[in-house]
Steps between C-alpha positions, in 0.01 A plus 500: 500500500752248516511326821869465617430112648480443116879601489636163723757350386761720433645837686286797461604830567236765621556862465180719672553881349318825385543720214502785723775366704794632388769249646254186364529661170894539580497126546313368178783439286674266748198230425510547130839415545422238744288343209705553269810285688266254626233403223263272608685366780355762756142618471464926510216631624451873551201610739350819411404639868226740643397655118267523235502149253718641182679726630822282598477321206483793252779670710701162396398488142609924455837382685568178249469291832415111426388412808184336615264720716201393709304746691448512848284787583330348765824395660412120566865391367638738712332424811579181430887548590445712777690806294446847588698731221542461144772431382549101606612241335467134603662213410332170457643136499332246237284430799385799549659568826652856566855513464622870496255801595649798417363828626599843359726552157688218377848459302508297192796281738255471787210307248722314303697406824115377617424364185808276448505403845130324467593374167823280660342431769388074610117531467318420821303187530183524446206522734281203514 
């Protein structure tokens, strides 16, 4: 699975959902869109949470989705952020430093709001 320290270097957005969730499925279209306005100036990740391996990503594929899906069904990158419900999205700077945690149902104007917003702004120095 693709390990998201691999995705440095520009802002990644992280979406943790469940086909059987009814407002994450609500929600999907807003990052296709997201993708679609951005290109490869954000990175999209969607995180498949708490199910079977396949069964988000065939959900996708029947819904003409194009989003990436990795599977979490151990819930390691979910632990990992302290979350506690699906859905959440996060929003990562190029460093890979949480920007925007959002719990719950999103708008498409509350992600791109996120999403431009780490985009414009001054990158952060560095770490030695």
């Amino acid at each position: 699975s693709e390990r998201l320290s691999t995705l440095h270097g520009k802002p990644v957005v992280i979406n943790f959902w469940a086909s059987w969730c009814p407002p994450c499925t609500a929600e999907l279209p807003y990052f296709e869109r997201l993708a679609q306005t951005y290109g490869d100036k954000v990175t999209i990740v969607t995180v498949d949470w708490d199910e079977q391996p396949g069964i988000a990503s065939a959900y996708l594929r029947s819904h003409d989705i194009a989003l990436p899906v990795v599977n979490d069904q151990q819930s390691n990158i979910y632990k990992a952020y302290s979350l506690s419900e699906v859905p959440d999205t996060l929003v990562l700077d190029a460093q890979g430093n949480v920007t925007y945690v959002s719990v719950g149902e999103l708008s498409w104007h509350e992600l791109d709001g996120a999403v431009q917003h780490v985009l414009t702004a001054p990158l952060a120095p560095a770490a030695p």
